[in-house]
N, C-alpha and C positions, 0 to 999 in steps of 0.2 A: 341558195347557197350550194352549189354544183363542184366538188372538187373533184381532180385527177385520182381519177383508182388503179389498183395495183394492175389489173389486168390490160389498162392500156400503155404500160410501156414494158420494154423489154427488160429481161431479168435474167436470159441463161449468163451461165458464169458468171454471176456479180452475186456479191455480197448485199444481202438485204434484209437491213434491220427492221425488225417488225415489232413497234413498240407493243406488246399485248397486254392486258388485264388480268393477269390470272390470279387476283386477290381472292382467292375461292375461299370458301370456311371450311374449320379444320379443328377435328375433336380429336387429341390422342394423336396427333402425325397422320393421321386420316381425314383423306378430304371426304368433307359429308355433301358437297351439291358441287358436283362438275361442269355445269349449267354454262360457265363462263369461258373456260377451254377448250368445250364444243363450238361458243359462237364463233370461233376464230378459226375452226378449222379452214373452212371455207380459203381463209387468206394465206394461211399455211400451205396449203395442198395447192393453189393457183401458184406462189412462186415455185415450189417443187415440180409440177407437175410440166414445167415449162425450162429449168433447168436451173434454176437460181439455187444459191446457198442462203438457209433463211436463219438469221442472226437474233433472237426471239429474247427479250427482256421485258419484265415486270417488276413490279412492290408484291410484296404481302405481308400483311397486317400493316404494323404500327414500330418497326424496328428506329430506334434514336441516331441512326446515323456512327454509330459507333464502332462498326466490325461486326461479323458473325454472330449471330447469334440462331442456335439448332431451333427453337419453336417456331422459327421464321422462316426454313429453309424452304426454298420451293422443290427441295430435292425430289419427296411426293411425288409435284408437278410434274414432274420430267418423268417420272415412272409412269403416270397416266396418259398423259400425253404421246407416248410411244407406242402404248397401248391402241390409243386413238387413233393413226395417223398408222399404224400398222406398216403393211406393203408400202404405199405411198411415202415413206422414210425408210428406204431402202437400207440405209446405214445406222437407222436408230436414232435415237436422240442423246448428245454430248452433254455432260451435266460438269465442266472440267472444272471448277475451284470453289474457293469461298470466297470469291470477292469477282466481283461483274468484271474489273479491269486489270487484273495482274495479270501477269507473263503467261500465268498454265490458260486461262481466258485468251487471251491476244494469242498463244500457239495454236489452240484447237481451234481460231477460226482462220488462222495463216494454213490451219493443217485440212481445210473441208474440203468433200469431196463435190461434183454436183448433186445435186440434191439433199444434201449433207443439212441436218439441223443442228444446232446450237442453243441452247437453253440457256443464258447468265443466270448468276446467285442472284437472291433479290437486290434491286437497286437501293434501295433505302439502308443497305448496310454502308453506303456511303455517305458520310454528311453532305456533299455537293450536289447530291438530287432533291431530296427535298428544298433547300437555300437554291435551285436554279443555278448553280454555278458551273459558270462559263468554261473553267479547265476542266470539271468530270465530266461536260456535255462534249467539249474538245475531243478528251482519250476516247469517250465514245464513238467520236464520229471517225477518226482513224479505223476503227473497226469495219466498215462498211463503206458502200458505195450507193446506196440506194436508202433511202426513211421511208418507213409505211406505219400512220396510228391509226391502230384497230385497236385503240386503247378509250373507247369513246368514256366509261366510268372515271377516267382521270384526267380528262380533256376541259374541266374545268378548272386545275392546277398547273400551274406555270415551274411544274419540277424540271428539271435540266432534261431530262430526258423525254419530258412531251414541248416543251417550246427551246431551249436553247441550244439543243440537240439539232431540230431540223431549222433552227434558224442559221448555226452555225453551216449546216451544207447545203442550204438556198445559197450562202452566200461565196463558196465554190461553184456554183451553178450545178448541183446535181440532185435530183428528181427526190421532191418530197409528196407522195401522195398518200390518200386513206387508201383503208383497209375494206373489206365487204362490210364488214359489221360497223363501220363507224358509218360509210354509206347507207346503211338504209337506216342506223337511227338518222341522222339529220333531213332523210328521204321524210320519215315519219314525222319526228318532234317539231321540224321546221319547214318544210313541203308542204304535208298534207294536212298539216295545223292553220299553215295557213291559208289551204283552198277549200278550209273546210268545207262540206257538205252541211245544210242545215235541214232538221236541226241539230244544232253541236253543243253537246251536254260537258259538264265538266263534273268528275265524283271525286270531291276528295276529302281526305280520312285522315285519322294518325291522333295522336294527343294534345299537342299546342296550337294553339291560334300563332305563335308567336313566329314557329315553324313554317306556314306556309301563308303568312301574311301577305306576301311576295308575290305567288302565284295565284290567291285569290284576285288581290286588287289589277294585276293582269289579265287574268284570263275573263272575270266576269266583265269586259268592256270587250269582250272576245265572244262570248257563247249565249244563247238563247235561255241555258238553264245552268245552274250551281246545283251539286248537290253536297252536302256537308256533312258527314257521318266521322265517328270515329269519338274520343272524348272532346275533341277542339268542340261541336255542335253544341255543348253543354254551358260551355265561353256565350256564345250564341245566344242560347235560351235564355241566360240568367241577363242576357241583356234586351230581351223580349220581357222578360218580369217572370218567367215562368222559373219556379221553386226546382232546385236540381239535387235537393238532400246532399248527399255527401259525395257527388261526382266529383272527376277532375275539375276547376275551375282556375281557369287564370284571371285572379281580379284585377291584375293591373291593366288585362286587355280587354275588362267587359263594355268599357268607354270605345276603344278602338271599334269594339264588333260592332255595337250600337250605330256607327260612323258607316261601316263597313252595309250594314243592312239598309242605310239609308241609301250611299252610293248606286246600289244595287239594283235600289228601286228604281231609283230615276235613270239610270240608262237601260231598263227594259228588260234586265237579267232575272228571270223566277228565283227566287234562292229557296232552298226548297232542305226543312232542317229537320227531325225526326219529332215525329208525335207521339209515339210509344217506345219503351224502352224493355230490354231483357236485363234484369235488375239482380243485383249479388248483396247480400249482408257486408264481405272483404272479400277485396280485388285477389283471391288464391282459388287455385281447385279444390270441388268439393262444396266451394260456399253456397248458404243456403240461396235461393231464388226465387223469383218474382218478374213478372210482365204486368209493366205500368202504365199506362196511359197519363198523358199530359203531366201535371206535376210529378216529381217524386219524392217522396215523404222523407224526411230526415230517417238516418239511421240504415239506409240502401244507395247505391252508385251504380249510375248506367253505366254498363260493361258492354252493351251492345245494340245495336237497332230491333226495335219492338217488329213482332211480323205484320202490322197495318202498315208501319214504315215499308219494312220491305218489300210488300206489294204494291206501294206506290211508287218507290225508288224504280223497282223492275217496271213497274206501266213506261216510267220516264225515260227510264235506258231502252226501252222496245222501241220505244216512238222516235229514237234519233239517229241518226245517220253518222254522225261525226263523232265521238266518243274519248275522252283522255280522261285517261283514271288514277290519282297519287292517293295511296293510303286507304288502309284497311279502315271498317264499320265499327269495330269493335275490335276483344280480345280475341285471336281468332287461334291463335295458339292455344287458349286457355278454352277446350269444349267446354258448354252450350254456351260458350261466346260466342262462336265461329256461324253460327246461325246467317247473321248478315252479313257478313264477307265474301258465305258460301252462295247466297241469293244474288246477292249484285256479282259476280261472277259468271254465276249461269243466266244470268237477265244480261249481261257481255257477249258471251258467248251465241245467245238465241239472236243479236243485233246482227253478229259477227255474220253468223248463219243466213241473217236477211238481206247480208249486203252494208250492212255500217263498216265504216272504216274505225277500227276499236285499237286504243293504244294505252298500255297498259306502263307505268314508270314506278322507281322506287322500288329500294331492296323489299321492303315489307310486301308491297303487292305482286311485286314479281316470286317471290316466297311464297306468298299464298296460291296466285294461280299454278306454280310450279306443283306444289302440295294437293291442291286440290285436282291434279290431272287435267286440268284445261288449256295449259300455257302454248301449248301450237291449233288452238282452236280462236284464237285472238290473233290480229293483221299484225301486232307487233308488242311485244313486252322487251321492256327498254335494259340493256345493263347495267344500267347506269343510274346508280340512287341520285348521291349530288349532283350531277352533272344533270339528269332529265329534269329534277327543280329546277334549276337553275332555267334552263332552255323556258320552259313553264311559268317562271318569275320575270321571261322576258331580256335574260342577261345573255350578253355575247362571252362562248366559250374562246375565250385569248389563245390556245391552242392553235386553234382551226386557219389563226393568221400563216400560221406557219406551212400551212399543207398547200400544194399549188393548184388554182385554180385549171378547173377545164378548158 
């Protein structure tokens, strides 16, 4: 899946919208992880640095499509951002209205200099991005001359501004390509997923079965071994017969996992689920604890993988070459949960070290490795929560129709 990237066509003097991500988290009008208007710098600085004016739009949060609204402002964003991008934004970063398309927006990009950036309000103060619609993808593309998604975490949504946006100036005939960062996730999640090196482990984590049912029944017709941590393992267990006291359990999918375990076997995949547990009286800080082997006694819930698990989980991840990780062991927010999140991490990392090709997906695990200081010690940790499941369950991002082939 090879698309046109921004650096191979021309950019000075044109106007070039660069769809970005910068759905960052935000306590108080402070952004707490900037993680994600870093991975873009890269495609910012490549149209600058070449002469281009870069026309730069996002979402953040969850806004109803209704107008303005201050908790959602990416105004932040743009003070960071400028920050970032320093010298190389000669002129600073433009932050002109509250709304992505009115006249003070359409001035200040009629008014840019070269190299000149542009930051829009976020898009989702309009109802016509979320609904895909055709006239706010329109007013958009009057804006610009050029489409670049480095927007890969929204690349599973068909919002105006990732598909009808660059479908409307494909159909002018003018240059929709990726971004750096949406380039080497599909390098990673769909490249080198599928030339994997064997052996090719899959570790994945988090609380439902019901959540990554998707990417199980995918990926284990794909990889030599499964690993299952997190509370989904517990769905697992009680469908092995094994007593799970007062863990998470989703009953209605203990029939499915039992399905799930058989499949498993007979196309040759190890699935490989926790034999001991790091055990809490209530799921809060503080609570009391316990490390259980095999059942666990009514009255305690596994919060996290037992350390026999995680020295066999870490054997597993040593011994493979191929590597893709969704979702944390446990609670890993909540210490002495974090125990096995922080082991399968550094058992990532020591693969990484040995030459594994290790690809880390999902807001939670990409949270963790950022947290635990590992995240540039890994081939790749993905921006992208929904959108790398999805890649991982198998499903084609509708997006990427939009972006022109190499």
């Amino acid at each position: 899946m090879t698309k046109k990237r921004i650096d191979q066509i021309e950019v000075a003097g044109r106007r070039v919208f660069v769809r970005v991500d910068f759905n960052v988290p935000m306590e108080a009008g402070a952004i707490t992880d900037d993680r994600r208007i870093k991975s873009s710098l890269r495609t910012i600085r490549s149209v600058l640095s070449r002469g281009g004016r870069a026309v730069l739009a996002s979402h953040l949060g969850r806004p109803e499509g209704k107008g303005f609204e201050a908790e959602f402002s990416l105004a932040p964003v743009a003070a960071r951002l400028a920050e970032l991008l320093g010298a190389d934004a000669p002129h600073g970063v433009a932050f002109p209205s509250q709304d992505p398309t009115d006249d003070a927006a359409r001035a200040a990009i009629a008014a840019m200099p070269e190299r000149g950036v542009v930051l829009l309000e976020n898009l989702r103060f309009a109802k016509g991005e979320k609904k895909g619609d055709a006239g706010f993808a329109s007013r958009l593309a009057g804006l610009c001359d050029i489409y670049v998604n480095d927007a890969f975490g929204t690349s599973h949504r068909a919002d105006a501004s990732m598909y009808a946006l660059p479908m409307a100036m494909r159909a002018r005939g003018a240059p929709c390509v990726s971004g750096f960062l949406l380039d080497a996730e599909l390098e990673y999640l769909v490249g080198r997923i599928a030339a994997a090196k064997r052996p090719f482990l899959a570790i994945l984590g988090g609380a439902k079965v019901s959540d990554k049912i998707l990417a199980i029944e995918n990926l284990m017709a794909k990889v030599d071994r499964l690993i299952v941590g997190g509370a989904m393992a517990y769905t697992f267990l009680r469908a092995q017969g094994v007593a799970t006291g007062n863990s998470l359990v989703e009953e209605d999918r203990v029939e499915l996992a039992r399905e799930i375990l058989a499949k498993a076997a007979a196309k040759g995949c190890e699935f490989l689920l926790p034999t001991d547990h790091a055990c809490g009286r209530e799921f809060k800080a503080g609570t009391d604890t316990a490390t259980v082997s095999g059942a666990i006694p009514d009255g305690w819930m596994g919060l996290d993988i037992g350390p026999a698990t995680r020295e066999r989980f870490a054997a597993a991840i040593r011994s493979s070459q191929t590597i893709v990780w969704n979702g944390p062991m446990g609670v890993f927010e909540m210490p002495p949960f974090d125990a096995g999140t922080r082991a399968v991490a550094a058992a990532v990392v020591d693969a990484t070290a040995s030459g594994a090709t290790t690809i880390a997906g999902g807001g939670d695990t990409a949270a963790a490795v950022e947290e635990f200081g590992v995240a540039d010690k890994l081939s790749h940790v993905s921006t992208g929560g929904g959108a790398s499941l999805e890649v991982l369950e198998g499903k084609h991002l509708v997006c990427l129709d939009a972006i022109d082939d190499a």
